[in-house]
C-alpha positions in Angstrom: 4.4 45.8 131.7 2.0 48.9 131.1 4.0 50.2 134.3 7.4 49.6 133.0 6.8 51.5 130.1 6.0 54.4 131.9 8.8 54.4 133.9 11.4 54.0 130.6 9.3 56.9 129.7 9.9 59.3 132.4 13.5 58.1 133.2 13.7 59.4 128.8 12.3 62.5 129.3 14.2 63.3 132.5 17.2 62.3 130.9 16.1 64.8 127.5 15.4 67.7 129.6 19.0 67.4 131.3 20.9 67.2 127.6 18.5 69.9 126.8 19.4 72.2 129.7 23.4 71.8 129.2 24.4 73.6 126.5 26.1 71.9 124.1 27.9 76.0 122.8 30.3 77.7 124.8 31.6 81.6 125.1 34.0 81.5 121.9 36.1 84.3 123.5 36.8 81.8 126.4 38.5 79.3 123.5 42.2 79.4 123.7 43.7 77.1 120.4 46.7 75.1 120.4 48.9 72.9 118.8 47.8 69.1 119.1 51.1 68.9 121.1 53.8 71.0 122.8 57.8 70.2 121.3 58.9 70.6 124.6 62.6 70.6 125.5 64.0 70.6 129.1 66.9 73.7 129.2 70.5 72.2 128.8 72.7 73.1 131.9 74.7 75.5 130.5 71.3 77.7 129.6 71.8 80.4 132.5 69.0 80.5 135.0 67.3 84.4 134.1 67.2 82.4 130.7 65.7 79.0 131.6 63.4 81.1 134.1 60.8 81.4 130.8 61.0 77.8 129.5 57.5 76.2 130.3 53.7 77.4 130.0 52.1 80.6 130.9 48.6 81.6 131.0 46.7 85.3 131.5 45.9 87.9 129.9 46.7 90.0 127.0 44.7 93.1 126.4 42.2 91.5 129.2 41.4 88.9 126.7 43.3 85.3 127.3 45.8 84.5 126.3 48.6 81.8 126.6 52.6 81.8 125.9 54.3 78.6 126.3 58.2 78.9 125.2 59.1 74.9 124.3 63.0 75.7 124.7 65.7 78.2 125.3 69.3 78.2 124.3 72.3 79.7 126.4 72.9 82.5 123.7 69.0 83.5 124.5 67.3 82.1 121.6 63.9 80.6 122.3 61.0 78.9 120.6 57.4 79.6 121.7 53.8 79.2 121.4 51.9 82.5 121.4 47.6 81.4 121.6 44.9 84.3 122.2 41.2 84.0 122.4 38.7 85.9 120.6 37.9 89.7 121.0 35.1 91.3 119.4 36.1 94.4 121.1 39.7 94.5 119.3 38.0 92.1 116.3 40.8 89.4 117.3 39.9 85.8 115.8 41.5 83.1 117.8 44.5 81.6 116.8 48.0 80.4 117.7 51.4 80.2 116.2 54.9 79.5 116.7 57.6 82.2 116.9 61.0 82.6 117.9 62.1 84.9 120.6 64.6 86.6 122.5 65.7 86.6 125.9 68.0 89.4 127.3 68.6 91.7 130.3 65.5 89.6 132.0 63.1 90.6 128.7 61.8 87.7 126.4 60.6 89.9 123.4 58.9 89.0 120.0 58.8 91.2 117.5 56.9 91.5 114.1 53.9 93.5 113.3 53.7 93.7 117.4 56.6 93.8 119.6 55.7 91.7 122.8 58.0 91.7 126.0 57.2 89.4 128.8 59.2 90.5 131.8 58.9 88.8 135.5 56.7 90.7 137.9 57.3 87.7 140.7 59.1 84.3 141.0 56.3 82.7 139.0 54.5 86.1 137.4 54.9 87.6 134.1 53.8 91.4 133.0 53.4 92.0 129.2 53.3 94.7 127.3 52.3 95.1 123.5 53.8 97.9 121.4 52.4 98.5 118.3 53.4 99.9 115.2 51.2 102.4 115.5 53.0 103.5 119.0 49.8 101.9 120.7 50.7 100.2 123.9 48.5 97.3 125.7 49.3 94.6 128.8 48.3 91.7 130.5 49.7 89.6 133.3 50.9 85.6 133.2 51.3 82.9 135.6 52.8 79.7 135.5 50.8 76.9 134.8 51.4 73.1 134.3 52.7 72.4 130.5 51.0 68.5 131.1 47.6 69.9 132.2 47.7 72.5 129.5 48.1 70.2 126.8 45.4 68.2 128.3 42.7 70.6 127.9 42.6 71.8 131.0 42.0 75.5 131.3 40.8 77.8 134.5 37.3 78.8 135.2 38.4 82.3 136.1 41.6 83.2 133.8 44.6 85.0 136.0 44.1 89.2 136.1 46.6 91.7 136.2 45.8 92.3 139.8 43.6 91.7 142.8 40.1 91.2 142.0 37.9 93.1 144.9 34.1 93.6 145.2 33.2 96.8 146.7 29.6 97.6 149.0 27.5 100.2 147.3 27.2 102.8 149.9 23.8 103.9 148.8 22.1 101.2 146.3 20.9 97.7 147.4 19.5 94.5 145.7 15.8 95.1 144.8 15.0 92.5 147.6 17.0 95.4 149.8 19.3 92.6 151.9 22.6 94.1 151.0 24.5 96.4 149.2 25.0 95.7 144.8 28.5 95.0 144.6 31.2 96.7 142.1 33.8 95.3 140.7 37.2 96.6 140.8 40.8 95.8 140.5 43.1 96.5 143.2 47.3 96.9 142.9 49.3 97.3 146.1 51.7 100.1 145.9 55.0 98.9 144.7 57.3 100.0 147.1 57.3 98.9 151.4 55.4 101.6 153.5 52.0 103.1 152.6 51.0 104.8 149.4 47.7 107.1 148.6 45.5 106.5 146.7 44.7 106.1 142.8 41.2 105.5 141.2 41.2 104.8 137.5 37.8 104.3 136.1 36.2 103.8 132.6 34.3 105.5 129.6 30.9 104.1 128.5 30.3 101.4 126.0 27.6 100.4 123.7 25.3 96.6 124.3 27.4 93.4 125.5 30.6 95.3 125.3 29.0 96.9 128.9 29.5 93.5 130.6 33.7 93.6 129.6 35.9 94.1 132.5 38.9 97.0 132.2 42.2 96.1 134.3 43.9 99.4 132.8 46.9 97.3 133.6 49.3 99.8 131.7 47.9 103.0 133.6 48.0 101.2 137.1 51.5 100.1 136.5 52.5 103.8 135.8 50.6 105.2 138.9 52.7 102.4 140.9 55.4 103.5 139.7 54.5 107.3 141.0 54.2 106.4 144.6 50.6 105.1 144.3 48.1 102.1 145.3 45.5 101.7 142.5 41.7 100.7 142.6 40.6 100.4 138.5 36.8 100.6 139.4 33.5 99.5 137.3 30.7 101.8 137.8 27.4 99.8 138.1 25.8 97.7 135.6 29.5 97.2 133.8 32.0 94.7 133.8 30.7 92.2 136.8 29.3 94.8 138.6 25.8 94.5 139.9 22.8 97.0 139.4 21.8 98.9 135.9 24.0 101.2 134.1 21.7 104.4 134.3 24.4 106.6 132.5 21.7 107.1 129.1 19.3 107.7 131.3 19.1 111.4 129.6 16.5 113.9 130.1 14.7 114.7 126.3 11.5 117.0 125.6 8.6 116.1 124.0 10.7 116.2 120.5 13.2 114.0 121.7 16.0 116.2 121.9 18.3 115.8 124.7 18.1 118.4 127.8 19.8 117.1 130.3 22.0 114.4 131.7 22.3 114.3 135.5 20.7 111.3 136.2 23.3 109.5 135.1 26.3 111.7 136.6 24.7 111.0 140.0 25.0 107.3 140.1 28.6 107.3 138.9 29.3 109.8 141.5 28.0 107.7 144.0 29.9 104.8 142.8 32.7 106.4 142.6 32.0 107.8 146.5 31.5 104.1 146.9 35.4 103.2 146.0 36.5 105.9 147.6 35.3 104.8 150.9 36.3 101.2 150.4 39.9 101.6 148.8 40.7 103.9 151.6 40.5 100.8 153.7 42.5 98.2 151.8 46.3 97.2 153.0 49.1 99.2 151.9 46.9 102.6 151.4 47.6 105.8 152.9 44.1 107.8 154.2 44.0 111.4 153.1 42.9 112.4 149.5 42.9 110.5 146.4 43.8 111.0 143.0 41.3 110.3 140.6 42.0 109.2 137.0 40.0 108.2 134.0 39.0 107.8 130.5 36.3 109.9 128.4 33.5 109.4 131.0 36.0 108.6 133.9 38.0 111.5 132.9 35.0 113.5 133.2 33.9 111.8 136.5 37.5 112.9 137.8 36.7 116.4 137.4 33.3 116.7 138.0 33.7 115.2 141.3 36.7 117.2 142.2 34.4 120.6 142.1 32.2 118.9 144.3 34.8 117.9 147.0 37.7 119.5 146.6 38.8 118.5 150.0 38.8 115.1 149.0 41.1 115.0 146.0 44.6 115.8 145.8 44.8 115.7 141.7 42.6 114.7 138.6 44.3 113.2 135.3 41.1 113.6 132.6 42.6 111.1 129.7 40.1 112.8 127.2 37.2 113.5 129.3 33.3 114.2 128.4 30.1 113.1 129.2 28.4 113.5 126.0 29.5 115.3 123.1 26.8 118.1 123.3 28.5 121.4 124.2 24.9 123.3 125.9 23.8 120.5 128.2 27.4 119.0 129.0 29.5 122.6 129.2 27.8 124.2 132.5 29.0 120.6 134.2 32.6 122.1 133.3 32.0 125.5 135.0 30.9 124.4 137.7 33.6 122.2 138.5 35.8 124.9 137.8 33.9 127.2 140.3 33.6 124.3 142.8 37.5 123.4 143.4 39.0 126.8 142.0 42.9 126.5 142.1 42.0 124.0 145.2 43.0 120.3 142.8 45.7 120.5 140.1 44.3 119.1 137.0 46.1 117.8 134.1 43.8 117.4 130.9 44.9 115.3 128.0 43.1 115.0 124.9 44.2 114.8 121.2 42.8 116.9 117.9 41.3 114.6 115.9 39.1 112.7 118.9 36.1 111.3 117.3 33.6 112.0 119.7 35.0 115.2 121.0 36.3 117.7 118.2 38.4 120.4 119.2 36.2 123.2 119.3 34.2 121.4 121.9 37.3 120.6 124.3 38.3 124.2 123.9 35.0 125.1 124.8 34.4 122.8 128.0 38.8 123.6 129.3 37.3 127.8 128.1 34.2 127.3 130.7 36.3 125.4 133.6 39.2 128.2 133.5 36.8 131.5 133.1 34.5 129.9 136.4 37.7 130.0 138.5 39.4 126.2 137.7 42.8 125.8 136.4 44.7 122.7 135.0 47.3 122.2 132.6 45.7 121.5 129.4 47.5 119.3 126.7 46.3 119.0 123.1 47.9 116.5 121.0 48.2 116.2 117.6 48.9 113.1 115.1 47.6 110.8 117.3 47.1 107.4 115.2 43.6 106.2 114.7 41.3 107.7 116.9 42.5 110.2 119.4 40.0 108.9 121.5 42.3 106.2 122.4 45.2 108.5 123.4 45.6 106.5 126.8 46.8 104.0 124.5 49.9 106.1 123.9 52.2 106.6 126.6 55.0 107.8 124.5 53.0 111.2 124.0 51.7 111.7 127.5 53.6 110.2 130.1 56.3 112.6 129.9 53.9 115.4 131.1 52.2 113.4 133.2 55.3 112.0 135.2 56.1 115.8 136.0 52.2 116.7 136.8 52.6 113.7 139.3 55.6 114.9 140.8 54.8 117.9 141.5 51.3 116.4 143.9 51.8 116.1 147.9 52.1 112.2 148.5 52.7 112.8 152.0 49.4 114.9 152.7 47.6 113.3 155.5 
């Protein structure tokens, strides 16, 4: 008996240490909410077929947070009824929530409007691309696919939510696992060029972030689909430690003296430039891409990244776009990084710089000041201040009704064709 009991016992604590090891809390920005059930209503036959196209469930991305759009019906005159479900976003401070909406469908377009104006458009027989216009003039995107209306309503959801485009893991050329059996790995996502033969090259990459917000992924869906649409394959890359890349994100790894004050900042500029070497080298390889020089795009550190790179090989780069670029907004360590780029790549690398007045990391004495030490050391770029940018200026990316414009010509005016 004294047996038995012992056995009950360990079979109890097994089984307490398994409920204790499952977590009974999930992410909340993997919840998506919906209705209890869809009022689903199969498209009469006179609906024509671009309309009927959207009836049924979709699931992505909006913003690179999920999201889910299910339209319930359509009519022939292009009235529909829909679902419209995101997740939480503590970058965006989004609650989660759902509601219905109506919609319309026209010239291949469904589009809600209200305090956003969504349009869902196909990008592929069972694909949708979104983009969200605010009233602000902001723009944002995400990508859909079609799921199964049955399974949705069931609960079912995917581990890994579709992406805007091709997930890809990239080989560090230079930094390896502290066990040293293979490369870390960066994440990045890849878009084939648009059109049939091969395209050059576009890198996008990112600005720097602040605690968990490190570990969110940027598809820069909206800047990759205008690049496509200029002739180019793009790579949106995540330097290490960011997104699901692997290693430590060493950019604050600053230099201070003894009274803390900050000296110096190449530390961190050398590991994204060898990240950045690292994509390089591995999108030059992927299907569809063209070798010869790259462009190279960013955002506030990418931007920066961009150029500082170009001054170190010029021969490498065939244009920069520096979507309001800087390192760190301190104009006597950060500035002598901006002349000597611009004594580096001379008039080797057109340049466009776009920033806005009323950034709120970068004021506009200080851009002057960094595009005033580039030009005098030899550089030259065309250099675009904006003003009345909503909100932060910061975010200017976010408006392509100021910039693209300019940066459709800057593009046009690069050699695609140079081997």
């Amino acid at each position: 008996m004294r047996n038995l009991l012992m056995a009950i016992v360990v079979v109890f604590m097994s089984w307490m240490h398994n409920a204790q090891a499952q977590s009974a809390t999930v992410d909340p920005e993997s919840i998506v909410p919906l209705p209890n059930k869809f009022d689903m209503e199969v498209p009469a036959p006179d609906v024509p077929s671009e309309i009927a196209r959207f009836h049924g469930a979709w699931i992505g991305t909006w913003h690179d947070d999920r999201h889910i759009l299910v339209v319930e019906r359509v009519k022939p005159d292009g009235h529909a009824n829909v679902v419209f479900a995101q997740a939480d976003s503590a970058f965006y401070d989004m609650n989660r929530e759902w509601w219905r909406d109506e919609a319309t469908i026209a010239d291949g377009v469904l589009t809600m409007t209200g305090f956003r104006t969504f349009r869902y458009a196909f990008d592929g027989p069972d694909r949708l691309y979104l983009t969200a216009t605010l009233k602000s003039g902001g723009v944002t995107s995400g990508t859909l696919v079609r799921t199964d209306v049955a399974r949705l309503a069931a609960g079912d959801r995917p581990i890994d939510w579709p992406w805007p485009g091709e997930r890809v893991s990239i080989p560090h050329l230079t930094v390896r696992t502290p066990d040293g059996a293979r490369p870390i790995m960066l994440e990045a996502t890849f878009y084939p060029p648009a059109g049939l033969g091969p395209a050059p090259l576009a890198i996008f990459t990112h600005g720097s972030d602040v605690g968990r917000k490190q570990l969110r992924t940027w598809s820069f869906s909206t800047e990759a689909h205008w690049l496509r649409d200029n002739g180019f394959a793009v790579l949106a890359l995540m330097r290490r430690g960011r997104g699901r890349s692997e290693g430590i994100n060493g950019e604050e790894d600053f230099g201070r003296d003894h009274e803390g004050s900050l000296i110096e900042v190449s530390a961190g500029i050398a590991q994204a430039v060898e990240d950045l070497e690292s994509a390089i080298a591995y999108g030059r390889k992927l299907p569809g891409v063209r070798p010869g020089p790259v462009l190279l795009a960013g955002q506030s550190r990418g931007g920066f990244l961009a150029m500082h790179y170009a001054g170190l090989k010029p021969s490498e780069v065939m244009g920069v776009v520096n979507f309001s670029g800087g390192w760190y907004p301190y104009g006597p360590v950060t500035t002598p990084y901006y002349a000597n780029a611009g004594r580096g790549m001379a008039d080797k690398v057109p340049q466009l710089w776009l920033y806005a007045d009323n950034d709120r990391l970068y004021d506009e004495a200080l851009i002057r000041e960094y595009y005033q030490a580039f030009i005098a050391a030899g550089g030259s770029a065309r250099f675009e201040l904006f003003h009345g940018v909503p909100g932060d200026g910061h975010l200017l990316r976010l408006y392509p009704d100021r910039w693209r414009s300019i940066a459709d010509q800057f593009l046009a005016t690069l050699d695609l064709q140079r081997p």
